[in-house]
C-alpha positions in Angstrom: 101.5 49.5 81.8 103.8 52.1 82.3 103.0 54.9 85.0 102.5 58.4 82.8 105.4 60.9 83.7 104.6 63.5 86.2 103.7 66.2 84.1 106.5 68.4 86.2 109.1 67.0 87.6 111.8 70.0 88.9 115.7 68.2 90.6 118.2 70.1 92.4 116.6 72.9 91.9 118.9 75.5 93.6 119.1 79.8 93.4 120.9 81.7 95.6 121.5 86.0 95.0 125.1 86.5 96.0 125.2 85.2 99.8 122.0 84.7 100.3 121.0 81.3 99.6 116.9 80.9 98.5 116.6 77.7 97.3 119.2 74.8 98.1 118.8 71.8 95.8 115.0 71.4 96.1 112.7 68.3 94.2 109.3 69.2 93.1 107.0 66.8 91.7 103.0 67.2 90.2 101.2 64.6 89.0 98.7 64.6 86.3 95.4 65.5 87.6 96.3 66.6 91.3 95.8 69.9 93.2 99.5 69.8 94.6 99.7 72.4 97.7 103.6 74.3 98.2 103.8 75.6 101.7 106.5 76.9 103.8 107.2 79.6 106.3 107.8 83.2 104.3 111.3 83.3 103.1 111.1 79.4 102.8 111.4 79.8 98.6 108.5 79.2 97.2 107.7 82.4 95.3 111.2 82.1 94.4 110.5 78.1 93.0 107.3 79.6 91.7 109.5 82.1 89.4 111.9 79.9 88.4 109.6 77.1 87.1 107.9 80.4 85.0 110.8 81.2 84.0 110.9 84.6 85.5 114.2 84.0 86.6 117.2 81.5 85.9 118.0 78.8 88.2 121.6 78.5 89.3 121.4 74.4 89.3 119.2 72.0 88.5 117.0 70.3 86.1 113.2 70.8 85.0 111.0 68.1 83.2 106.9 68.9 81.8 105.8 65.8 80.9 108.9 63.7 80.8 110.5 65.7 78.4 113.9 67.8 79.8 113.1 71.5 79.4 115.1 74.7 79.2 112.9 77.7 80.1 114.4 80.8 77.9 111.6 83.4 79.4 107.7 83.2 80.5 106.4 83.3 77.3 108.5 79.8 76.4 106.8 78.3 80.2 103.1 79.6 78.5 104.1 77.2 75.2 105.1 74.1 77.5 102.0 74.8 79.2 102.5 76.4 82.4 100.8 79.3 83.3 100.9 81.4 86.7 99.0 83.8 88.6 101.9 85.7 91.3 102.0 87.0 94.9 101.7 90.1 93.4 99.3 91.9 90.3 101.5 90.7 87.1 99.7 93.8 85.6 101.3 97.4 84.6 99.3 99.8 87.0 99.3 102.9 84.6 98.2 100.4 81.8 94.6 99.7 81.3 93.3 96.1 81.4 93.0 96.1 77.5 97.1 97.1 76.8 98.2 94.7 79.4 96.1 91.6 77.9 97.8 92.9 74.3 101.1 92.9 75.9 100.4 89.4 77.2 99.1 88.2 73.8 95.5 87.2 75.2 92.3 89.0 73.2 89.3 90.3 74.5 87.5 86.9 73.2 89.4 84.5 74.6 89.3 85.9 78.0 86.0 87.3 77.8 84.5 83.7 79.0 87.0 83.4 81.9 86.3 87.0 82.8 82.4 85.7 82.8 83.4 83.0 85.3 84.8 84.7 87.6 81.7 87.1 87.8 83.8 89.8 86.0 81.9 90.1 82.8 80.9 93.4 83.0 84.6 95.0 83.6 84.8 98.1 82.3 88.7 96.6 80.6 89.3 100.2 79.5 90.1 101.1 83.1 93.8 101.6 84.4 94.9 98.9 86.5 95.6 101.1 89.1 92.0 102.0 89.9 90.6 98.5 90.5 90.5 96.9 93.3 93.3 94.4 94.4 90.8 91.4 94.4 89.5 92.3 91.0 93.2 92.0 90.1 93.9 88.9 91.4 90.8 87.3 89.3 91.3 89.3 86.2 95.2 87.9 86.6 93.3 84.2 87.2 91.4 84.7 84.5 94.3 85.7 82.3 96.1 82.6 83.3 93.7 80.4 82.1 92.9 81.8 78.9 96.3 80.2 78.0 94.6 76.5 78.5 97.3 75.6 80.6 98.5 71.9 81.9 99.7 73.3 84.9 98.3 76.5 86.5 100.4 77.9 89.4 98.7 80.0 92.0 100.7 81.9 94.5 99.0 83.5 97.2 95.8 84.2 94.9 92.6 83.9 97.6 94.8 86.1 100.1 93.2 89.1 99.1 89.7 87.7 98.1 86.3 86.8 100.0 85.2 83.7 100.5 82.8 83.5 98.0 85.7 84.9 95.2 88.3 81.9 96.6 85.7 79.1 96.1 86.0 80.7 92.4 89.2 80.2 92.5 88.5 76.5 94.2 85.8 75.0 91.6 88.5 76.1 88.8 91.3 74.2 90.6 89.1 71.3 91.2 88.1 71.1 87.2 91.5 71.3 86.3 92.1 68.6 88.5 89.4 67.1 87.1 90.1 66.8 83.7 93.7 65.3 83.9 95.4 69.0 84.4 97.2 70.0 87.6 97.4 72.9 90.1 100.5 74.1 92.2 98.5 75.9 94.9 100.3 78.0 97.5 98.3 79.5 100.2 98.6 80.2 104.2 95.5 79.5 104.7 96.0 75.8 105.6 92.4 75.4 105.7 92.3 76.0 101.9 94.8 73.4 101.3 93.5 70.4 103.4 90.1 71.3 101.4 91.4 71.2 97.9 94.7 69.7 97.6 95.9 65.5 97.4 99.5 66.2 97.9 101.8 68.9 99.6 105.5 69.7 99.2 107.0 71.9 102.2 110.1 73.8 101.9 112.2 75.1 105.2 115.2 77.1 104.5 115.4 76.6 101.0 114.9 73.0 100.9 112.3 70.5 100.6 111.8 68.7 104.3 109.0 67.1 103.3 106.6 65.5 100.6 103.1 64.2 101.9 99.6 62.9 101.2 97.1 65.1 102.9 94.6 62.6 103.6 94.4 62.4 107.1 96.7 65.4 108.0 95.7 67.9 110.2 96.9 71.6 110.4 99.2 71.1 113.6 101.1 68.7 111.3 101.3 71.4 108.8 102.4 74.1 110.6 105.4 71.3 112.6 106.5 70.4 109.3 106.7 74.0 107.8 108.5 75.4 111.5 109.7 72.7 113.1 108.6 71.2 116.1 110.0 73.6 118.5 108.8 76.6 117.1 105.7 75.2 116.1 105.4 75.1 119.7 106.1 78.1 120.5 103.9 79.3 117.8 101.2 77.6 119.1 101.6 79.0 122.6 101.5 82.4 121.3 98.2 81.7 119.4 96.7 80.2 122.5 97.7 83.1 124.8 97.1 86.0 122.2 93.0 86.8 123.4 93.6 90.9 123.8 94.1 91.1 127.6 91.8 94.1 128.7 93.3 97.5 129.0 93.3 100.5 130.3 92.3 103.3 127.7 93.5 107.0 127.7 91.6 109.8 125.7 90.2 109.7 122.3 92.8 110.1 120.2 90.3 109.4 116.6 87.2 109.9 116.0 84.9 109.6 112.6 81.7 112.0 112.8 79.0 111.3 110.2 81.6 110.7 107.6 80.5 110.0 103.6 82.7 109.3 100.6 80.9 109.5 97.2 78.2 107.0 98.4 80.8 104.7 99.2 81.1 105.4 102.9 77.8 106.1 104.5 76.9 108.4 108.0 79.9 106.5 109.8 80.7 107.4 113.0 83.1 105.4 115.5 85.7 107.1 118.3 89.2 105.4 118.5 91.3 105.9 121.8 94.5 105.9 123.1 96.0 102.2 124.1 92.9 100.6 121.9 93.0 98.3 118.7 89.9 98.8 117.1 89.2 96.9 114.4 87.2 96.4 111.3 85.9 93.9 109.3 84.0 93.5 106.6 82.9 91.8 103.1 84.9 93.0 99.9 83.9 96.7 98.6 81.6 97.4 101.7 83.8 101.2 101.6 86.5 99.9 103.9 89.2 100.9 101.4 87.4 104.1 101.1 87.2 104.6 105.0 90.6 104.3 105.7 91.2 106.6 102.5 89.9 109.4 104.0 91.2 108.5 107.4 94.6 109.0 105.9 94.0 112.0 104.2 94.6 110.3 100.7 90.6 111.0 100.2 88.8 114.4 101.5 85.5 113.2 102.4 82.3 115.0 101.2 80.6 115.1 104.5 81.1 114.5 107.7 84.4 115.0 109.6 87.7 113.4 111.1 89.1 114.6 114.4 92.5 113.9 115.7 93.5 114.8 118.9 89.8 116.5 119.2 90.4 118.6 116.6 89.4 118.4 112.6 91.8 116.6 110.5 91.5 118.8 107.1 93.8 116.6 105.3 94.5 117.3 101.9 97.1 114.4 101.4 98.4 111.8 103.6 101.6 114.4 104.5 98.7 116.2 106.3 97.7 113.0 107.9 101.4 111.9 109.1 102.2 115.6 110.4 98.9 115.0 112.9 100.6 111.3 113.4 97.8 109.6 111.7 99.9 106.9 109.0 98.7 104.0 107.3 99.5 100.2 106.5 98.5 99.9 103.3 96.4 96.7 102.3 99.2 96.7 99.2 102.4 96.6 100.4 103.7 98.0 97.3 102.0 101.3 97.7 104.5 101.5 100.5 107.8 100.3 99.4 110.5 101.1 97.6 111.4 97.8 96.0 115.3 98.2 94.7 116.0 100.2 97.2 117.7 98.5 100.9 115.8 97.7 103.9 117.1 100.6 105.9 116.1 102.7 103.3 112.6 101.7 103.0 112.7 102.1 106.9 113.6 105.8 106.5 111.3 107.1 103.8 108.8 108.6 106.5 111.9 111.2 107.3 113.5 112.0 104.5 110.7 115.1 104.2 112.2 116.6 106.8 114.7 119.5 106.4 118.6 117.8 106.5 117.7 114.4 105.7 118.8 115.2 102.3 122.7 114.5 104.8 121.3 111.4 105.3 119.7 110.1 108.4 120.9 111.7 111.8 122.3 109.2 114.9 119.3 108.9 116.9 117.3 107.9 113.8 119.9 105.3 112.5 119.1 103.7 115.9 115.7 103.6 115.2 116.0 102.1 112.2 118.3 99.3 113.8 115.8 99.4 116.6 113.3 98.2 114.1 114.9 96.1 112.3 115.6 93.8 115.7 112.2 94.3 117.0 110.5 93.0 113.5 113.0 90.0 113.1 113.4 91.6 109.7 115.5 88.9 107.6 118.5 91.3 106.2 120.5 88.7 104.3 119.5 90.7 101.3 119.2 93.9 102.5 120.8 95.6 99.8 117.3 95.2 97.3 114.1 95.6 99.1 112.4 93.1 96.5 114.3 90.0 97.2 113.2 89.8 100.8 110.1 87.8 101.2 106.4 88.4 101.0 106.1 88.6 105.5 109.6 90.7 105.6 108.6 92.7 103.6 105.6 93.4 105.0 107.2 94.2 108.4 109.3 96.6 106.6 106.1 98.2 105.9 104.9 98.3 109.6 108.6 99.0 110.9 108.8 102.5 109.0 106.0 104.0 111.6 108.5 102.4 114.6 111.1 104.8 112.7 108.9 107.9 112.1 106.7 107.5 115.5 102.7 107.6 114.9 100.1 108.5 117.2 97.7 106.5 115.1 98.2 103.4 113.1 95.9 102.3 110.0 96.6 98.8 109.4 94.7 97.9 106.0 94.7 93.8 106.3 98.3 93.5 107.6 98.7 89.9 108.1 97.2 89.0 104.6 99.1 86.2 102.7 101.9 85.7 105.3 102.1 82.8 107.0 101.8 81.8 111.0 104.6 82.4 112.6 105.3 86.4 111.3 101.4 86.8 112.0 101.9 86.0 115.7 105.1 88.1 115.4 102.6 91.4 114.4 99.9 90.2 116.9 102.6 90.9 120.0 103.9 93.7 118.0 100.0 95.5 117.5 99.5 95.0 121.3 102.8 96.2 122.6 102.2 99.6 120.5 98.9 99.4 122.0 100.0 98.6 125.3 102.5 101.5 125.3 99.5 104.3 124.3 99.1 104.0 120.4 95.4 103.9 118.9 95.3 101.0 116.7 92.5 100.8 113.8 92.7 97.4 112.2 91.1 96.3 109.1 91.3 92.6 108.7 89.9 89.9 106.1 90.9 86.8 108.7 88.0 86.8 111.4 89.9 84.7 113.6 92.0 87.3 114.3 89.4 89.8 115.5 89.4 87.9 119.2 93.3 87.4 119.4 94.0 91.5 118.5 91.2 93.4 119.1 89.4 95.0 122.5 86.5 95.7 120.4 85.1 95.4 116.6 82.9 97.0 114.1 81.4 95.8 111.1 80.6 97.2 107.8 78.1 96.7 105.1 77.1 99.3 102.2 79.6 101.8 103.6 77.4 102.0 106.8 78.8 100.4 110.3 76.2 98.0 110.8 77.4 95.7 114.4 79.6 96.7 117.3 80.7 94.3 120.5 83.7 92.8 122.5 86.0 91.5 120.3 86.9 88.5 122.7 83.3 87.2 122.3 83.1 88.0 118.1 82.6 84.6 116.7 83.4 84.4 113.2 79.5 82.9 112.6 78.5 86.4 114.3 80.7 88.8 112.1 79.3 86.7 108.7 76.1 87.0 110.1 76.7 91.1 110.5 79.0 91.3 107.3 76.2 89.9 105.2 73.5 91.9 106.7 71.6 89.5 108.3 70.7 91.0 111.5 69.4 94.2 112.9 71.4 96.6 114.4 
């Protein structure tokens, strides 16, 4: 008997966007019935294979075959009718849409998602909101959810359980696992490697554009991962970084903020907490605990209805974030896209924070074109294609979010989940950076979804549950049993 065709099969596979070369001749292969993992450093080229095999964009070489059969993509709807179906990096929703118009724009009704929507706990949605008022996680299932109403033979998920909980990614897990299951197949991408040595059989690593390697995870352990995504140098070096990266003990300088008794709508309760100079601080908690809403108000994007924020000692009264920023309170948004400016250059993303001042309107002046380069070499930022903010990848892009406070200066950083859905080596690189800034007298509050990274940033930790802060300690001896234990409000405080 004959071995069945892979059900895609992708050869030569190649895209570059003018001198910048993303993907150089890669092979892709995904069997029937397989969970098939795509990893790689950022700016590696998956999300850029990813598109290509939806047919977002057009390859510049190579071939694609779904089920044996030679294909020519003419757009995403033509990839839905072969089959395929994909969830992004990034919402594939129109924000000032409501769920509703965006599912008839994608050709999907109410009753054919309405059981999806169900089994990923989302059944009572209110669909007639805009996109732009639900929560990013609530995206990334409704986007799921959309994906499979199309009964696809290949579902691709980019990046999906970056922004989730636990308990929403093993969602995510059981429906990759039935696809599997029943003959269908999963391209998963995640940084988590723990995710993919749970769920996935096989695993196809790009570096540089090309595939370096094609492996069986039985067996395979994350160091090999991360040496076959890196390289065995910087692996190394990675590595050493990790090891060394417990938050040496500093010295602290005044209070630079504080939150007295704050409350938000019933979404932030009584919390109370003082930030000080040379300190991250950070925060953790389980999805829609009224973290968003915290650092909300801490920005000056929400005025809170009781309670107080002081800066400096002295009351915030911030009626937008310009308020915030003029007090050098700015924010890291958990969505990099509520930052950037995506067709616009890197340098110019870099500069937003000054362009309210009087004159910019002459373009930058010499001391802040320094900064800007000052940035760019401190973050690594890749610049090969600087000219269009959206064609760097997923981590770059993200420093560029981070690097416009180097630019503007700050006082106090918000980072909402910074190192979310990037991968290893431009975590450690925002690791060093937090604790330099730290080091050098900035007050650092850090929300973050990855426990792990609580003991290897932090000097101390607080934990939320029902808007309240329910457990403070060290940050060095925060276990990530302890913090679930807190997060699910299971112990006293």
């Amino acid at each position: 008997m004959e071995p069945k065709p892979h059900l895609l099969e992708a050869t030569g596979v190649a895209k570059s966007y003018g001198p910048v070369v993303a993907l150089r001749s890669v092979d892709l292969s995904v069997a029937p019935g397989e969970i098939h993992a795509l990893l790689g450093a950022n700016g590696a080229g998956k999300s850029t294979l990813v598109k290509i095999l939806a047919a977002v964009i057009p390859d510049d070489a190579g071939t694609i075959k779904v089920n044996g059969g030679l294909v020519s993509l003419a757009g995403p709807s033509d990839a839905t009718s072969k089959g395929i179906s994909t969830v992004f990096q990034d919402p594939a929703l129109i924000p000032d849409l409501s769920v509703d118009q965006n599912l008839t724009i994608s050709g999907i009704s109410k009753s054919e998602i309405a059981p999806w929507l169900e089994r990923m706990h989302l059944g009572d949605l209110d669909t007639a909101l805009l996109v732009r008022d639900i929560p990013l996680a609530t995206l990334r299932l409704v986007d799921l959810a959309r994906a499979l109403a199309h009964d696809p033979q290949l579902l691709m998920l980019d990046e999906i359980t970056a922004a989730l909980t636990p308990e929403q990614a093993e969602l995510v897990f059981d429906v990759a696992r039935e696809w599997r299951d029943t003959g269908r197949s999963v391209l998963f991408i995640s940084h988590r490697l723990s995710e993919i040595l749970d769920i996935c059989d096989r695993a196809t690593i790009l570096r540089n554009g090309r595939d370096v390697a094609h492996l069986d995870l039985e067996g395979v352990d994350e160091p090999e991962l991360v040496a076959a995504m890196l390289g065995e140098e910087l692996a190394e070096a990675v590595e050493a970084v990790d090891e060394d990266a417990v938050a040496a003990e500093r010295t602290y300088g005044e209070i630079a903020l504080e939150a007295s008794d704050l409350e938000f709508r019933g979404r932030v309760n009584g919390v109370s907490f003082e930030l000080r100079r040379g300190e991250i601080l950070g925060i953790t908690a389980l999805e829609g605990q009224g973290q968003d809403d915290l650092f909300n108000v801490l920005s000056g994007d929400h005025r809170p209805s009781g309670g107080q924020v002081l800066v400096g000692g002295e009351p915030l009264n911030a009626h937008s974030p310009y308020n915030a920023i003029r007090r050098g309170v700015a924010l890291v948004p958990g969505d990099r896209q509520d930052a950037l400016l995506p067709q616009r250059s890197v340098r110019e993303n870099l500069a937003t924070p000054l362009y309210n001042r009087i004159g910019r309107w002459f373009g930058l002046l010499r001391d802040e074109t320094k900064r800007v380069n000052s940035a760019v070499e401190r973050l690594d930022i890749d610049t090969r294609a600087a000219s269009e903010l959206r064609r760097l990848s997923g981590g770059n892009q993200q420093k560029v979010t981070i690097g416009r406070w180097l630019v503007a200066g700050f006082d106090v950083l918000l980072c909402f989940d910074p190192t979310r859905g990037i991968d290893i080596q431009t975590k450690a690189q925002i690791y060093e950076l937090l604790k330099e800034l730290a080091a050098d007298g900035a007050a650092i509050l850090l929300y973050t979804s990855e426990l792990r990274e609580i003991p290897l940033v932090c000097d101390r930790v607080l934990v939320m549950y029902d808007g309240r802060i329910v457990h403070e300690q060290d940050a060095i001896s925060a276990t990530e049993e302890v913090l679930l234990t807190a997060a699910h409000a299971l112990e006293s405080t």
